[in-house]
N, CA, C and O atoms as a printed pandas DataFrame, in Angstrom:
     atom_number atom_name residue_name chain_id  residue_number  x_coord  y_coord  z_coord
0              1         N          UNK        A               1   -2.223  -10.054   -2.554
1              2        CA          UNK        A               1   -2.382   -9.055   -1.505
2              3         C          UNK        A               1   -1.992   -7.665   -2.022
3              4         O          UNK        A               1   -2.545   -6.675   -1.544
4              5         N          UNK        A               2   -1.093   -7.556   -2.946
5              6        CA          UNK        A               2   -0.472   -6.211   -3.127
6              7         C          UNK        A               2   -1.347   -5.807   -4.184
7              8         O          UNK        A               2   -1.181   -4.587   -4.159
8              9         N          UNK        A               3   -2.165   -6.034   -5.090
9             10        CA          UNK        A               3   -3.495   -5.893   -5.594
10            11         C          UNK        A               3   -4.822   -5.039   -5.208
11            12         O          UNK        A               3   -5.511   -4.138   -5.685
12            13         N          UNK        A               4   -4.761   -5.928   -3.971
13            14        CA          UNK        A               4   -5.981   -5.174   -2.715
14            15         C          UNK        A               4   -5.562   -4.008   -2.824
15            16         O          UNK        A               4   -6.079   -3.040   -3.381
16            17         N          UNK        A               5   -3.896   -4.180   -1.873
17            18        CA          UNK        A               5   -3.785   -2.623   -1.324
18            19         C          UNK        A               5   -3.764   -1.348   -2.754
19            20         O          UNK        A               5   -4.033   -0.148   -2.805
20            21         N          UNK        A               6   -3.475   -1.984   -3.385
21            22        CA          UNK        A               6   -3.208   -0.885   -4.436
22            23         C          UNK        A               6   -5.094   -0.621   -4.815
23            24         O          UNK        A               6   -5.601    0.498   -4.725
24            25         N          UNK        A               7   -5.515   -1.278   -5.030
25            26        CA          UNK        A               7   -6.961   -0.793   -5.141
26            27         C          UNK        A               7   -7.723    0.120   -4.135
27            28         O          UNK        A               7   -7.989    1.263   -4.508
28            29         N          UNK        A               8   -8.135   -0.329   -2.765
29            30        CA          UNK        A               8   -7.812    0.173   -1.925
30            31         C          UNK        A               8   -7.162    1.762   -1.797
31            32         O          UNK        A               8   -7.749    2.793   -1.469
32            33         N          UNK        A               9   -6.462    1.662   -1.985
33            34        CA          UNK        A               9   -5.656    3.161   -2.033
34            35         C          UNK        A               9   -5.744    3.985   -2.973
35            36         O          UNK        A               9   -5.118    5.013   -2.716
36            37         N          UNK        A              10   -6.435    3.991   -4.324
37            38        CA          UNK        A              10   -6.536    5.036   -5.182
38            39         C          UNK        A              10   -7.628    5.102   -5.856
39            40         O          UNK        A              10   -8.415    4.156   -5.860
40            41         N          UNK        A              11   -7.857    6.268   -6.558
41            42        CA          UNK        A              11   -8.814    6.972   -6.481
42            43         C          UNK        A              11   -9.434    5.863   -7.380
43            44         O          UNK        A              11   -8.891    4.796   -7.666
44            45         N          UNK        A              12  -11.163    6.469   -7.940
45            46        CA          UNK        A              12  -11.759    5.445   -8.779
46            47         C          UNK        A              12  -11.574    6.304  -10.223
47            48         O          UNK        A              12  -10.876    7.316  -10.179
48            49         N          UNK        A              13  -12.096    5.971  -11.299
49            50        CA          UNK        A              13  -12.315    6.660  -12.228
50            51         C          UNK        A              13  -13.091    7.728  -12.066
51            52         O          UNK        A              13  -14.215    7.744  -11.566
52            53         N          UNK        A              14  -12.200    9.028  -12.690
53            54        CA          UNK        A              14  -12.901   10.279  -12.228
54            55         C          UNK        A              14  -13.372   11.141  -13.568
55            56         O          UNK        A              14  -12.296   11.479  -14.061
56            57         N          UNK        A              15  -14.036   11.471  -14.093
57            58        CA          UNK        A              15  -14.460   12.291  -15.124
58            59         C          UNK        A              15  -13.819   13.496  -15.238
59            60         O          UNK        A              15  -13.914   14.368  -14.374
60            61         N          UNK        A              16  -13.006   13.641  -16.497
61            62        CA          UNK        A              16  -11.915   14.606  -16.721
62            63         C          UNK        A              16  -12.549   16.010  -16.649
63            64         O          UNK        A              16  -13.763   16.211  -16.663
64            65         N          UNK        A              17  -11.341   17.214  -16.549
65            66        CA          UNK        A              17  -11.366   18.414  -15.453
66            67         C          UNK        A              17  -12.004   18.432  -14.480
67            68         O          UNK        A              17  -12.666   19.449  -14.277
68            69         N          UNK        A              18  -12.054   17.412  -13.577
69            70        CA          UNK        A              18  -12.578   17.561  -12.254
70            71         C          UNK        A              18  -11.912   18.259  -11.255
71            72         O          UNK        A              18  -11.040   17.772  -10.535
72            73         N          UNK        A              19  -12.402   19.615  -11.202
73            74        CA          UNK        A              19  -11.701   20.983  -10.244
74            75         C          UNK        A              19  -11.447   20.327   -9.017
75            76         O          UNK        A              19  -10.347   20.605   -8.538
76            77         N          UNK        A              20  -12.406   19.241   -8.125
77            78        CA          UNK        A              20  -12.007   19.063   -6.633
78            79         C          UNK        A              20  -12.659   17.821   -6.486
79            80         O          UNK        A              20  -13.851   17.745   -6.787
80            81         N          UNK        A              21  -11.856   16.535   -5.937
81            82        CA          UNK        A              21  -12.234   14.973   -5.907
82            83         C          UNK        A              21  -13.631   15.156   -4.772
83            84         O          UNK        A              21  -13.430   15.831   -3.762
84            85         N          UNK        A              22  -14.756   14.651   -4.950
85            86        CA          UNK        A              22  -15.616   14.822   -3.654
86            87         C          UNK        A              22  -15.438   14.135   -3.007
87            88         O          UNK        A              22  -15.125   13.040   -3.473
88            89         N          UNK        A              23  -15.509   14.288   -1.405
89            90        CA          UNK        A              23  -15.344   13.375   -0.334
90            91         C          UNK        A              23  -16.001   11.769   -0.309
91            92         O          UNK        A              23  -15.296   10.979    0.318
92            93         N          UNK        A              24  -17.110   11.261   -0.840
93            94        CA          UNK        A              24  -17.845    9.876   -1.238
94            95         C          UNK        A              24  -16.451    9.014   -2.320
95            96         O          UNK        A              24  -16.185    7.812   -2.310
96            97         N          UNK        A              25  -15.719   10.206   -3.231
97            98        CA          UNK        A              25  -14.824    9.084   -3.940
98            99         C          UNK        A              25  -13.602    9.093   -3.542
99           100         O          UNK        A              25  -12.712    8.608   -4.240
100          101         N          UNK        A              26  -13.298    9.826   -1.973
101          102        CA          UNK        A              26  -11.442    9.927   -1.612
102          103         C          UNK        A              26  -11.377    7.993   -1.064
103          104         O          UNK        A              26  -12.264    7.308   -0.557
104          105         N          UNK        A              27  -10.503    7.772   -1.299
105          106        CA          UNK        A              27   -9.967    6.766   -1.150
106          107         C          UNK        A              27  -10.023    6.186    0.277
107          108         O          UNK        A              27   -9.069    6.690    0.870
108          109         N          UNK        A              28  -10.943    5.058    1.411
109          110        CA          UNK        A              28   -9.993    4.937    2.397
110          111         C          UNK        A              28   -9.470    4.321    2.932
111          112         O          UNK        A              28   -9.767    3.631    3.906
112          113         N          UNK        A              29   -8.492    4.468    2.337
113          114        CA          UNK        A              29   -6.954    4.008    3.210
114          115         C          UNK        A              29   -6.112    4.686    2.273
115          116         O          UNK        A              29   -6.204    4.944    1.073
116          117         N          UNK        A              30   -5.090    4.946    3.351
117          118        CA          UNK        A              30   -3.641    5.935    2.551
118          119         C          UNK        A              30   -2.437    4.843    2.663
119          120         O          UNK        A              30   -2.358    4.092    3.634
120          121         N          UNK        A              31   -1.607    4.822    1.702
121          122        CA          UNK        A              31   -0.323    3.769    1.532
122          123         C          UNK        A              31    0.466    4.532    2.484
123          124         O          UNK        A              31    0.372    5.735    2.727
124          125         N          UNK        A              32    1.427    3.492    3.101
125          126        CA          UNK        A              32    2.024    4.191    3.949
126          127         C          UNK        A              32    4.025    4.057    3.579
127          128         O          UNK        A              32    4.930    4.804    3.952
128          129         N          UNK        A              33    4.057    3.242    3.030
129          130        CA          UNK        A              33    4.696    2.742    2.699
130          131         C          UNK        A              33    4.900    2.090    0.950
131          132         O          UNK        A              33    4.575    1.013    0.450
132          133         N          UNK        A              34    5.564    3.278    0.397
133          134        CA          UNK        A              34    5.146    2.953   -0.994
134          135         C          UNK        A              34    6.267    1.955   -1.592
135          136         O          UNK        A              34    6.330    2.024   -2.819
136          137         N          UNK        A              35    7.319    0.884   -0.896
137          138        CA          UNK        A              35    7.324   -0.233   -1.543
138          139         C          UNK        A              35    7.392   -1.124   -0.002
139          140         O          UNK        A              35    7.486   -0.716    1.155
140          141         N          UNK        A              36    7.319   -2.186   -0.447
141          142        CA          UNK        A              36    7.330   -3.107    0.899
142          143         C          UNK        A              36    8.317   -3.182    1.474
143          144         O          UNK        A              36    9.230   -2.537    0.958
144          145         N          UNK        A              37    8.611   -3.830    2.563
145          146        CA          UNK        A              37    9.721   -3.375    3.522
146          147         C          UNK        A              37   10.247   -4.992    3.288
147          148         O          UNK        A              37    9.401   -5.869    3.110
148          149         N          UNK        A              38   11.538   -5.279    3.301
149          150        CA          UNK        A              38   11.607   -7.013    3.167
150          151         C          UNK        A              38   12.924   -7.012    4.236
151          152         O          UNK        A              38   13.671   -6.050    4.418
152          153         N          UNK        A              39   13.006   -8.167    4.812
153          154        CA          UNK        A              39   14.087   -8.543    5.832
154          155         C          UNK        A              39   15.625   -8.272    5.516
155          156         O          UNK        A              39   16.034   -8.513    4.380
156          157         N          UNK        A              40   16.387   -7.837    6.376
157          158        CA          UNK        A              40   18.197   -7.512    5.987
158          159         C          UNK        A              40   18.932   -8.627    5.942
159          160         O          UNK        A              40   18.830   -9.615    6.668
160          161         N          UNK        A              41   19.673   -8.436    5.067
161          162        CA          UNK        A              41   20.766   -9.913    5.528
162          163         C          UNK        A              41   20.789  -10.724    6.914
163          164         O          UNK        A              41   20.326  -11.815    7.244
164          165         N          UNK        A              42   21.350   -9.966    7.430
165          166        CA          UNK        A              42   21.494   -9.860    8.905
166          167         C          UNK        A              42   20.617  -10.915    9.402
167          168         O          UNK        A              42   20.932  -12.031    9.813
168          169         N          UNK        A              43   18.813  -10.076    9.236
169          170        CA          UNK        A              43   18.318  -11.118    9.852
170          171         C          UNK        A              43   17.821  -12.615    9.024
171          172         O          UNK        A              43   17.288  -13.525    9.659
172          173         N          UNK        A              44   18.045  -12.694    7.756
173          174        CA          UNK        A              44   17.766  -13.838    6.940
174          175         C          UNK        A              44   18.914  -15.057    7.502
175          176         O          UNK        A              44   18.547  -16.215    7.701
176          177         N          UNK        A              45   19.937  -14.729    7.657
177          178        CA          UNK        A              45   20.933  -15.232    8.583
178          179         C          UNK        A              45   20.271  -15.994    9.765
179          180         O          UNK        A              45   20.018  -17.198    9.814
180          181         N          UNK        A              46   20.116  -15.345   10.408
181          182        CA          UNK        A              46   19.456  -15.263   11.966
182          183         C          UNK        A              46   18.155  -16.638   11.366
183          184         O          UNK        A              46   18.177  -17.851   11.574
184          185         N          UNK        A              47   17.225  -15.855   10.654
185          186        CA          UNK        A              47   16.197  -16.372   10.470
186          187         C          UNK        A              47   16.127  -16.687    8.816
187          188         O          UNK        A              47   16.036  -15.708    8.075
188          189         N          UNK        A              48   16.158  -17.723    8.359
189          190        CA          UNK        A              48   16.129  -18.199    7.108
190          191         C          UNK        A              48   14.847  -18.271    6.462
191          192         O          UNK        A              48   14.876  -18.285    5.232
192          193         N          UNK        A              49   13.516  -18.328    7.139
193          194        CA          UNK        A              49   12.377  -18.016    6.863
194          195         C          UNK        A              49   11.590  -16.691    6.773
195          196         O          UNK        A              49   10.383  -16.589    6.556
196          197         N          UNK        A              50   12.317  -15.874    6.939
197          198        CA          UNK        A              50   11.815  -14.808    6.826
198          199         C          UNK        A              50   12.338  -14.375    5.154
199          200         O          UNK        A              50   11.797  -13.474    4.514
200          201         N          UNK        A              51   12.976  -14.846    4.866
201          202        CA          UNK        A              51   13.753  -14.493    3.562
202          203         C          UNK        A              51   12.313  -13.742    2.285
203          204         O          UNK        A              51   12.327  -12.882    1.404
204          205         N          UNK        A              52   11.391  -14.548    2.794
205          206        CA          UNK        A              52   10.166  -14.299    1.307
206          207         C          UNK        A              52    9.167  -13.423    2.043
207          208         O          UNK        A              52    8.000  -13.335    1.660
208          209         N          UNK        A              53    9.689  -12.705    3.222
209          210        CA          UNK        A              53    8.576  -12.024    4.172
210          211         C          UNK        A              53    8.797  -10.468    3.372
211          212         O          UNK        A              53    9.913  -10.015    3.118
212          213         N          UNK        A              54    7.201   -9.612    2.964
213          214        CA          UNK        A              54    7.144   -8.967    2.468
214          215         C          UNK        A              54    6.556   -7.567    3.680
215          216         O          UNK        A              54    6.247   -7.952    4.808
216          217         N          UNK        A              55    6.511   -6.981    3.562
217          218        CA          UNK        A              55    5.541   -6.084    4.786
218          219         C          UNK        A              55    5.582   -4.834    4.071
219          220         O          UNK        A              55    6.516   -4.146    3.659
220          221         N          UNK        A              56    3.566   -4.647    4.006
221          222        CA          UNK        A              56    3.125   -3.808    3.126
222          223         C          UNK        A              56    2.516   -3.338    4.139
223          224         O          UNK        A              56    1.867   -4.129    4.824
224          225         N          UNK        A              57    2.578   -1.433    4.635
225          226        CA          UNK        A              57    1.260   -1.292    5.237
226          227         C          UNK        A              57    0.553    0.137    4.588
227          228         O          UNK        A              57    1.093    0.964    3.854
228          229         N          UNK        A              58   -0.679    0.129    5.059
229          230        CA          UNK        A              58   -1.632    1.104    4.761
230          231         C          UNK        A              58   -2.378    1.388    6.204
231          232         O          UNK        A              58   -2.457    0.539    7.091
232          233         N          UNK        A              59   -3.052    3.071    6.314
233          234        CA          UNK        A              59   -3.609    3.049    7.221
234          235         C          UNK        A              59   -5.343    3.427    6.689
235          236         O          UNK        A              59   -5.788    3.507    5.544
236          237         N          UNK        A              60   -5.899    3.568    7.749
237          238        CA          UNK        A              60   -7.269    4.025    7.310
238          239         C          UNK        A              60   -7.007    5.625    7.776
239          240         O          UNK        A              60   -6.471    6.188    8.731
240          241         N          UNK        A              61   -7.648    5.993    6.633
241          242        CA          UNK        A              61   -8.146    7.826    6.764
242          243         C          UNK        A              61   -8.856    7.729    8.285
243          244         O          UNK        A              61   -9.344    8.734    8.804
């Protein structure tokens, strides 16, 4: 999954000194969250299954 998003989110190969990215190659979706968010002690406690829970998000342009 963290593959996708990273693809997904950045640019493609762009041909060097390119003064301004054109709108057909901006990316869409923007990371929103540039590492994943993972559960606190606290709640791994609480909840022992959440322990391997990752939460990645991105939005759409």
């Amino acid at each position: 999954m963290q593959n996708i998003f990273k693809e997904v989110t950045s640019l493609p190969e762009l041909p060097p000194n390119l003064p301004v990215i054109p709108d057909h190659m901006e990316p869409e979706f923007k990371s929103v969250t540039r590492k994943p968010i993972v559960p606190s002690e606290e709640e791994i406690s609480v909840n022992k299954r959440s322990r391997s829970a990752k939460l990645r998000i991105i939005e759409k342009k």
